[in-house]
N, CA and C atoms as an extended XYZ file, in Angstrom:
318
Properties=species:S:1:pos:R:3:atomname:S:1:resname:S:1:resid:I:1 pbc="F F F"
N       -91.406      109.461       62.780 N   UNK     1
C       -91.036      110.869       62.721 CA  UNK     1
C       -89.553      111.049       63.043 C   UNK     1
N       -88.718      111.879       62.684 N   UNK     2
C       -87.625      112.346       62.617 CA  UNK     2
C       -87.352      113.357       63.962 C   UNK     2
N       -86.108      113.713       64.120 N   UNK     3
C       -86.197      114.661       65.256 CA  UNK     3
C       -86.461      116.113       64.852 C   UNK     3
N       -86.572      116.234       63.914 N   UNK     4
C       -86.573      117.715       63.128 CA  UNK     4
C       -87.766      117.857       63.363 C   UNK     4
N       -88.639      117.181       62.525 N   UNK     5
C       -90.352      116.827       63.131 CA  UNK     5
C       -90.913      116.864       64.430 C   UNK     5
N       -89.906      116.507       64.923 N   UNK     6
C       -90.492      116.623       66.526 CA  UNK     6
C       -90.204      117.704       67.532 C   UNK     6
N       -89.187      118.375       66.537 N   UNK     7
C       -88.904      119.735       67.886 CA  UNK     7
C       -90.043      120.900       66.751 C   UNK     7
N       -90.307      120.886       65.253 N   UNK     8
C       -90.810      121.997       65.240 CA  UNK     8
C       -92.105      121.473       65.632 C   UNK     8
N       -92.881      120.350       65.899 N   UNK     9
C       -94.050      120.160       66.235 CA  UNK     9
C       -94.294      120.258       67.884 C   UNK     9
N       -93.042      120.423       68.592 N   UNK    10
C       -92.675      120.983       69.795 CA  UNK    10
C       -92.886      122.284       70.163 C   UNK    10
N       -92.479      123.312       68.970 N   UNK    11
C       -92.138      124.651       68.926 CA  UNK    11
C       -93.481      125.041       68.695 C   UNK    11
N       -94.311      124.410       67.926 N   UNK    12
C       -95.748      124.695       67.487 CA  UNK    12
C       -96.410      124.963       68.899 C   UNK    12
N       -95.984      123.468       69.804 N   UNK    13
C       -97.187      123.427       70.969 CA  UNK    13
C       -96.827      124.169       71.943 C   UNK    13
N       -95.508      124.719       72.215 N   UNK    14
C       -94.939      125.685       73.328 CA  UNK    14
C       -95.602      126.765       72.648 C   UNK    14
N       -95.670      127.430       71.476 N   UNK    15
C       -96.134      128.773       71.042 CA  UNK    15
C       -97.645      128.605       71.408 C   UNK    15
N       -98.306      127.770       70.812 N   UNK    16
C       -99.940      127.898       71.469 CA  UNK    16
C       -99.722      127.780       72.743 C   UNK    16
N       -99.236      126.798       73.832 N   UNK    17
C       -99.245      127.059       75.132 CA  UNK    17
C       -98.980      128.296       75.829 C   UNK    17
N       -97.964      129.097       75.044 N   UNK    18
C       -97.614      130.408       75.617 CA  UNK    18
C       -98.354      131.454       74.973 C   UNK    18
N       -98.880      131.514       74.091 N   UNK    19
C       -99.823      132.455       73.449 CA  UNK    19
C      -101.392      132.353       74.576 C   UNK    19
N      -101.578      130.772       74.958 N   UNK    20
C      -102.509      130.625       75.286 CA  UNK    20
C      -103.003      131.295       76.996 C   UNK    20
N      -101.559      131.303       77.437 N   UNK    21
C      -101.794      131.828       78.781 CA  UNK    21
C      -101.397      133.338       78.640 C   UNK    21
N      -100.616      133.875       77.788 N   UNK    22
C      -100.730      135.314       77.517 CA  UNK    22
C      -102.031      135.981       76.899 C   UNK    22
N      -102.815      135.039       76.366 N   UNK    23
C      -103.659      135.345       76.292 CA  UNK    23
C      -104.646      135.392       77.183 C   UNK    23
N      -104.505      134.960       78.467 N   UNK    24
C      -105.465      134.735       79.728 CA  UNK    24
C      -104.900      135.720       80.893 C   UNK    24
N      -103.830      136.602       80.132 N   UNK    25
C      -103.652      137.813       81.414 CA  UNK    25
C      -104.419      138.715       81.470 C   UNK    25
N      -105.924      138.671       81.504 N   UNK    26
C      -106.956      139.719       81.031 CA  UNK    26
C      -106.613      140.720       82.311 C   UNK    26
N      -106.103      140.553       83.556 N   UNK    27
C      -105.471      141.731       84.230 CA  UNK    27
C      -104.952      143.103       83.710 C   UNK    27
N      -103.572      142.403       82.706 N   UNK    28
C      -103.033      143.322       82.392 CA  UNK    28
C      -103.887      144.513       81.561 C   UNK    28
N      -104.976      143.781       80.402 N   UNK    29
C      -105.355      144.184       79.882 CA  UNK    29
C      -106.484      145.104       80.034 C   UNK    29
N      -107.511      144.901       81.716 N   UNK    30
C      -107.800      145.803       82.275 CA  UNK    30
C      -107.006      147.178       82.554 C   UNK    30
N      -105.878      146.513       82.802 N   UNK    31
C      -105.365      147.894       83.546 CA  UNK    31
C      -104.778      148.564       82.696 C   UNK    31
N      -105.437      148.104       81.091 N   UNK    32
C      -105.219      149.121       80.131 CA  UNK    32
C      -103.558      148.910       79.108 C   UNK    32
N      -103.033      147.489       79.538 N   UNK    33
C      -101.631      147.253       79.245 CA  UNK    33
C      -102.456      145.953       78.286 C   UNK    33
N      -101.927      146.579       77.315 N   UNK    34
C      -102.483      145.043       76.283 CA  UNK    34
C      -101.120      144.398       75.473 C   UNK    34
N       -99.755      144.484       75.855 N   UNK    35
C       -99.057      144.038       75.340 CA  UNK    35
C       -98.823      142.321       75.496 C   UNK    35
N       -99.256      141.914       76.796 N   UNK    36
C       -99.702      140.253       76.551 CA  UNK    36
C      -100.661      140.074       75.677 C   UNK    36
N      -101.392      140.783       75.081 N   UNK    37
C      -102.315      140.483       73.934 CA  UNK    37
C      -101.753      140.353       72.612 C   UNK    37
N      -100.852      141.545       72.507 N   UNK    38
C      -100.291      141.673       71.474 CA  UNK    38
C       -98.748      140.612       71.229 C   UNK    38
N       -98.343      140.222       72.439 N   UNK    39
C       -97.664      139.022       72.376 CA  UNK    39
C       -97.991      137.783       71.690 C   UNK    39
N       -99.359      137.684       72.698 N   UNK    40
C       -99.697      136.406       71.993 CA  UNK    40
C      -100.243      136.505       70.590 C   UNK    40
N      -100.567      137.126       70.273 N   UNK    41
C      -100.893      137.373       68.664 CA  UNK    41
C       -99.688      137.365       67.974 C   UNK    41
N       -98.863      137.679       67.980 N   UNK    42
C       -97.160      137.168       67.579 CA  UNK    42
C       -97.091      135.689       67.471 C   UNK    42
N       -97.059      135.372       68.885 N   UNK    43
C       -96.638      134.151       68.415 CA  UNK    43
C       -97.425      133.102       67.615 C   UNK    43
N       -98.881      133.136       67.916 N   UNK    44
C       -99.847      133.155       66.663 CA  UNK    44
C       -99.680      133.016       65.403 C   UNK    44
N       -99.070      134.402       64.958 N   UNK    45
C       -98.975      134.596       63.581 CA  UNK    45
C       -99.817      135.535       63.339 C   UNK    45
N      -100.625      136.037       63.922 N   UNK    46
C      -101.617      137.190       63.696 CA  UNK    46
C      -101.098      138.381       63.404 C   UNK    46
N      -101.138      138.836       61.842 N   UNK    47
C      -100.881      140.329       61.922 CA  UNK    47
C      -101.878      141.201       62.243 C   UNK    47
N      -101.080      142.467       62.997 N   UNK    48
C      -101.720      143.234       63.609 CA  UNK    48
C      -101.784      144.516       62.730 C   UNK    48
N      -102.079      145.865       63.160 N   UNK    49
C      -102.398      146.447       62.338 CA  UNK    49
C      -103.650      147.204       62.233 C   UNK    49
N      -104.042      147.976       60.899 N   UNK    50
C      -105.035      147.855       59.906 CA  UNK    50
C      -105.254      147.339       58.337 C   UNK    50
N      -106.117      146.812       58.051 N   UNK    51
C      -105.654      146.511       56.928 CA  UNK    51
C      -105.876      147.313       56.007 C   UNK    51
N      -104.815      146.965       54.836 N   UNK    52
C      -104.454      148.463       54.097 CA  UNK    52
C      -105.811      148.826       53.123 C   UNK    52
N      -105.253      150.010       52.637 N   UNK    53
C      -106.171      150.476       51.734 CA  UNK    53
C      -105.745      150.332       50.225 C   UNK    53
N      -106.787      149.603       49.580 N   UNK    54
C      -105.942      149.427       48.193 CA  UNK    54
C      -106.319      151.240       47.158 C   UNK    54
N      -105.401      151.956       46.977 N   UNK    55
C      -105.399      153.272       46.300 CA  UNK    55
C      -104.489      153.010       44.866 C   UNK    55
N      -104.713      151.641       44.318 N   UNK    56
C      -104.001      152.040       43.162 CA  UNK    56
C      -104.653      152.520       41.900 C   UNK    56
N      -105.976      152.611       42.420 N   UNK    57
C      -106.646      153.463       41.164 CA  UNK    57
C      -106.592      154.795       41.251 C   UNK    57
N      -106.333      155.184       42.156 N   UNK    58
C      -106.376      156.695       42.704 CA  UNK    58
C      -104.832      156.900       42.408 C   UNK    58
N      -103.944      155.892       42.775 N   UNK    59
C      -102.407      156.257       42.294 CA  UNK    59
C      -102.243      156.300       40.609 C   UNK    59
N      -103.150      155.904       39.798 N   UNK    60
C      -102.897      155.298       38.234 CA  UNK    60
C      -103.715      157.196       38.241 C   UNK    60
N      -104.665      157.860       38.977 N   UNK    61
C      -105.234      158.893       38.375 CA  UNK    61
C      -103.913      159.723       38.421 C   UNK    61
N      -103.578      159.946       40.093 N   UNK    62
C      -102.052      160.927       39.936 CA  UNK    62
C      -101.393      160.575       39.232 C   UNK    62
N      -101.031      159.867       38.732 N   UNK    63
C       -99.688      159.929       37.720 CA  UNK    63
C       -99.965      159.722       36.260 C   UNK    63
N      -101.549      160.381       36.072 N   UNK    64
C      -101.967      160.445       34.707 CA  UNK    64
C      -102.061      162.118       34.736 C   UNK    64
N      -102.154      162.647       35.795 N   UNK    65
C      -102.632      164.452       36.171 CA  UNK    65
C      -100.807      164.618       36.402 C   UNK    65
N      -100.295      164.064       36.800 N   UNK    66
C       -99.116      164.714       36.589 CA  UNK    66
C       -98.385      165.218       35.646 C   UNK    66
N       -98.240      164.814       34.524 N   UNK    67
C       -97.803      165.381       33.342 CA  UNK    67
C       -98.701      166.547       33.030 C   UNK    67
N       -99.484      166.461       33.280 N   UNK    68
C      -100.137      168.336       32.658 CA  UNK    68
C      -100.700      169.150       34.287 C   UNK    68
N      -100.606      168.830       35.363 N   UNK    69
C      -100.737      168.970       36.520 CA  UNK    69
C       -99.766      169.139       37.459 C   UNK    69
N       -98.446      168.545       37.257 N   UNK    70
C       -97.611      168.669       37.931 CA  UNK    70
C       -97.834      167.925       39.655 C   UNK    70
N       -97.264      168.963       40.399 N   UNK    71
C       -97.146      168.477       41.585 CA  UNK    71
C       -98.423      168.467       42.518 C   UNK    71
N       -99.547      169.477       41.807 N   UNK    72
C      -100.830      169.859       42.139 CA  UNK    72
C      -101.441      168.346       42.219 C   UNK    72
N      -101.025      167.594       41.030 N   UNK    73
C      -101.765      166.216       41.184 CA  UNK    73
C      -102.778      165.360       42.323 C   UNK    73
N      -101.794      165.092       42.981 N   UNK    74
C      -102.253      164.868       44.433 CA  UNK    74
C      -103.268      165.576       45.245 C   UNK    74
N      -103.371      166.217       45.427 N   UNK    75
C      -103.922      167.704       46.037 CA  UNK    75
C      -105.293      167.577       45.083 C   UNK    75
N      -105.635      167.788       43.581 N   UNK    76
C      -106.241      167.314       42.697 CA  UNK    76
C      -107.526      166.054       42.809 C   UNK    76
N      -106.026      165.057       43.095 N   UNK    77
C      -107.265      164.077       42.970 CA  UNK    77
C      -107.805      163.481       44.567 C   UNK    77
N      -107.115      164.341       46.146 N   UNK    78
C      -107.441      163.631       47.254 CA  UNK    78
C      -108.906      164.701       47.288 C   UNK    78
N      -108.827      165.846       46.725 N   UNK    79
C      -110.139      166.415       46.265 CA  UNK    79
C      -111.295      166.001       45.643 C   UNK    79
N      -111.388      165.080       45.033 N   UNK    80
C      -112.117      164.544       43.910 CA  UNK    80
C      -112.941      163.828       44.958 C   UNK    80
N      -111.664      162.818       45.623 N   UNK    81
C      -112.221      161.231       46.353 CA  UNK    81
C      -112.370      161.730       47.576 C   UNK    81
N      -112.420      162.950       48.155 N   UNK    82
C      -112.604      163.022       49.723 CA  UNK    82
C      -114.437      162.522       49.732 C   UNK    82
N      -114.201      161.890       51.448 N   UNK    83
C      -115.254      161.390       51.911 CA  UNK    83
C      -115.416      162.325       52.939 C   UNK    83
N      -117.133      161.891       53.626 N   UNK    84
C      -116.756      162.691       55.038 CA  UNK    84
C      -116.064      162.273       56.049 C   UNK    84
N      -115.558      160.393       55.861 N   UNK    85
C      -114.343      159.382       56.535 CA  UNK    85
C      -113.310      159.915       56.735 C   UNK    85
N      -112.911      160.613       55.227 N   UNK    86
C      -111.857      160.943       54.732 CA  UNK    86
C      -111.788      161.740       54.227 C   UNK    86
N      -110.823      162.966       55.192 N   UNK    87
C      -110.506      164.443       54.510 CA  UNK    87
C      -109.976      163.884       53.268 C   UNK    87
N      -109.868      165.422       52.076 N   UNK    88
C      -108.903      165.478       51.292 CA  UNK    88
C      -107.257      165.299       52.020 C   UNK    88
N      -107.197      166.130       52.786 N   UNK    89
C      -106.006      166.218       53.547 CA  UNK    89
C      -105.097      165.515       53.547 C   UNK    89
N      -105.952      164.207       54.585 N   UNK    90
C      -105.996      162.815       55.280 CA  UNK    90
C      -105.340      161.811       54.175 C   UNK    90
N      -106.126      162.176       53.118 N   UNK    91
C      -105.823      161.668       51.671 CA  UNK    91
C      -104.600      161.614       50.742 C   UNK    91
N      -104.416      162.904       51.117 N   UNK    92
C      -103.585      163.472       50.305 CA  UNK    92
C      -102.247      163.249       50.994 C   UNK    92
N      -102.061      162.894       51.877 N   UNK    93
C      -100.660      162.965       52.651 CA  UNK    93
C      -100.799      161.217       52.653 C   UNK    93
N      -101.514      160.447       52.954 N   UNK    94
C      -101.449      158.618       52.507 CA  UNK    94
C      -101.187      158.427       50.906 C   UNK    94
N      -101.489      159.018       49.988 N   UNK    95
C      -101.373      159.107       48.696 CA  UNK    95
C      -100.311      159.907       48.861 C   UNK    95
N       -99.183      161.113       48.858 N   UNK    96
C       -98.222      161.625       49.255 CA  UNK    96
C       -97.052      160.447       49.660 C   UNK    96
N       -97.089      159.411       50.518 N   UNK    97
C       -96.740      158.350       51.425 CA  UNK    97
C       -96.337      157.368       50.367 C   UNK    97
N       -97.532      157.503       49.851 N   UNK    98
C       -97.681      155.716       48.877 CA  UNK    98
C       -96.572      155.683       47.746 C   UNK    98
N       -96.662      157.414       47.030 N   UNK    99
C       -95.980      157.476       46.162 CA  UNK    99
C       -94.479      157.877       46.837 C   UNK    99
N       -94.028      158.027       47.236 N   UNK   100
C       -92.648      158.159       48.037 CA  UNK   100
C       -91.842      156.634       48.530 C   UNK   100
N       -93.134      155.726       48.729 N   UNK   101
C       -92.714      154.519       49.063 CA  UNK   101
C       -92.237      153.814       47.644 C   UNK   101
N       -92.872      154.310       46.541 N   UNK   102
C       -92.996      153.686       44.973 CA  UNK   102
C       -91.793      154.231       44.574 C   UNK   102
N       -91.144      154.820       45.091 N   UNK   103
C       -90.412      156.356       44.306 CA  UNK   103
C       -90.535      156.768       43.277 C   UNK   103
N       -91.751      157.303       43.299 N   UNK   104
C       -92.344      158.117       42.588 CA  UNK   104
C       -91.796      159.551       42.482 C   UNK   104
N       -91.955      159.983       43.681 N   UNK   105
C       -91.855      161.342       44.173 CA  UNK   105
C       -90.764      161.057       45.364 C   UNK   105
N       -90.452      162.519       45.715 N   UNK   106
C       -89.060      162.256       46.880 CA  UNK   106
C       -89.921      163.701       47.705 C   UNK   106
Protein backbone atom coordinates (compact mmCIF):
# COMPACT_ATOMS: atom_id res chain seq x y z
CA UNK A 1 0.00 0.00 0.00
CA UNK A 2 1.02 3.50 -0.71
CA UNK A 3 0.78 6.37 1.76
CA UNK A 4 -2.20 7.88 0.08
CA UNK A 5 -3.92 4.48 0.84
CA UNK A 6 -3.11 4.59 4.14
CA UNK A 7 -4.13 7.97 5.41
CA UNK A 8 -7.60 7.77 3.50
CA UNK A 9 -8.05 4.25 5.00
CA UNK A 10 -7.01 6.18 8.23
CA UNK A 11 -9.60 8.91 7.63
CA UNK A 12 -12.22 6.10 7.04
CA UNK A 13 -11.41 4.55 10.61
CA UNK A 14 -11.16 7.96 12.62
CA UNK A 15 -14.72 8.87 10.98
CA UNK A 16 -16.37 5.50 12.15
CA UNK A 17 -14.50 5.84 15.47
CA UNK A 18 -15.86 9.32 15.91
CA UNK A 19 -19.25 8.80 14.50
CA UNK A 20 -19.17 5.78 16.70
CA UNK A 21 -18.85 7.47 20.05
CA UNK A 22 -21.06 10.43 18.93
CA UNK A 23 -23.19 8.14 18.40
CA UNK A 24 -23.12 6.75 22.07
CA UNK A 25 -23.90 10.30 23.61
CA UNK A 26 -27.48 9.06 24.16
CA UNK A 27 -27.34 11.82 27.13
CA UNK A 28 -27.40 14.50 24.96
CA UNK A 29 -30.06 13.08 23.13
CA UNK A 30 -32.27 12.57 26.16
CA UNK A 31 -32.02 15.89 27.06
CA UNK A 32 -33.60 16.46 23.83
CA UNK A 33 -30.14 17.81 21.99
CA UNK A 34 -29.68 15.41 19.09
CA UNK A 35 -26.99 17.20 17.31
CA UNK A 36 -24.30 14.35 18.25
CA UNK A 37 -26.70 12.29 16.32
CA UNK A 38 -26.85 14.32 13.60
CA UNK A 39 -23.02 14.62 13.63
CA UNK A 40 -22.44 11.35 13.45
CA UNK A 41 -24.65 10.75 10.58
CA UNK A 42 -22.38 13.28 8.68
CA UNK A 43 -19.62 11.77 9.08
CA UNK A 44 -21.28 8.54 7.99
CA UNK A 45 -22.49 9.82 4.95
CA UNK A 46 -26.06 9.58 5.91
CA UNK A 47 -28.33 12.01 4.34
CA UNK A 48 -30.65 13.48 6.45
CA UNK A 49 -33.75 14.96 5.68
CA UNK A 50 -36.99 13.67 4.05
CA UNK A 51 -37.04 12.02 1.17
CA UNK A 52 -38.36 13.90 -1.65
CA UNK A 53 -41.46 13.71 -3.36
CA UNK A 54 -41.32 12.82 -6.95
CA UNK A 55 -44.26 15.56 -8.53
CA UNK A 56 -43.15 15.47 -12.01
CA UNK A 57 -46.32 14.23 -13.21
CA UNK A 58 -48.22 16.72 -11.46
CA UNK A 59 -45.49 19.35 -12.78
CA UNK A 60 -45.97 17.93 -16.71
CA UNK A 61 -50.09 18.57 -15.70
CA UNK A 62 -49.26 22.45 -14.69
CA UNK A 63 -47.52 23.32 -17.46
CA UNK A 64 -50.00 21.65 -19.82
CA UNK A 65 -53.08 23.95 -17.86
CA UNK A 66 -50.97 26.78 -18.21
CA UNK A 67 -51.36 27.87 -21.59
CA UNK A 68 -55.18 28.01 -21.44
CA UNK A 69 -55.18 28.38 -17.49
CA UNK A 70 -52.68 30.65 -16.85
CA UNK A 71 -51.44 31.25 -13.43
CA UNK A 72 -54.66 29.47 -11.94
CA UNK A 73 -52.75 26.28 -13.02
CA UNK A 74 -51.33 25.36 -9.89
CA UNK A 75 -54.14 26.15 -7.68
CA UNK A 76 -56.05 23.82 -10.44
CA UNK A 77 -54.22 20.95 -10.27
CA UNK A 78 -53.06 20.97 -6.12
CA UNK A 79 -57.05 20.70 -6.21
CA UNK A 80 -57.41 17.75 -8.24
CA UNK A 81 -54.47 15.74 -6.17
CA UNK A 82 -55.31 16.98 -2.64
CA UNK A 83 -55.27 14.16 -0.09
CA UNK A 84 -56.50 14.22 3.41
CA UNK A 85 -52.19 13.99 3.99
CA UNK A 86 -52.18 16.68 1.85
CA UNK A 87 -53.99 19.98 1.68
CA UNK A 88 -54.46 21.52 -1.70
CA UNK A 89 -52.69 24.40 -0.08
CA UNK A 90 -49.77 22.34 1.26
CA UNK A 91 -49.60 21.34 -2.39
CA UNK A 92 -49.84 24.06 -4.04
CA UNK A 93 -47.10 26.14 -2.46
CA UNK A 94 -44.39 22.67 -2.86
CA UNK A 95 -45.55 22.66 -6.52
CA UNK A 96 -45.32 26.72 -6.43
CA UNK A 97 -41.47 25.89 -4.98
CA UNK A 98 -40.66 23.19 -7.50
CA UNK A 99 -41.50 25.34 -10.34
CA UNK A 100 -39.50 28.46 -9.20
CA UNK A 101 -36.60 26.12 -8.55
CA UNK A 102 -37.06 24.94 -12.53
CA UNK A 103 -37.57 28.55 -13.49
CA UNK A 104 -40.47 28.10 -14.55
CA UNK A 105 -42.22 30.75 -12.80
CA UNK A 106 -40.55 33.72 -10.71
Amino acid sequence: MDRATDIKGDEALLREALAETLGGLRVLEDAGDNKAHHAAAVLLGRNGGRPSIDDSALLAEVRELRATRGCAAVRIVARRHATPEMSAASLAQRLRRKLREEKYIK
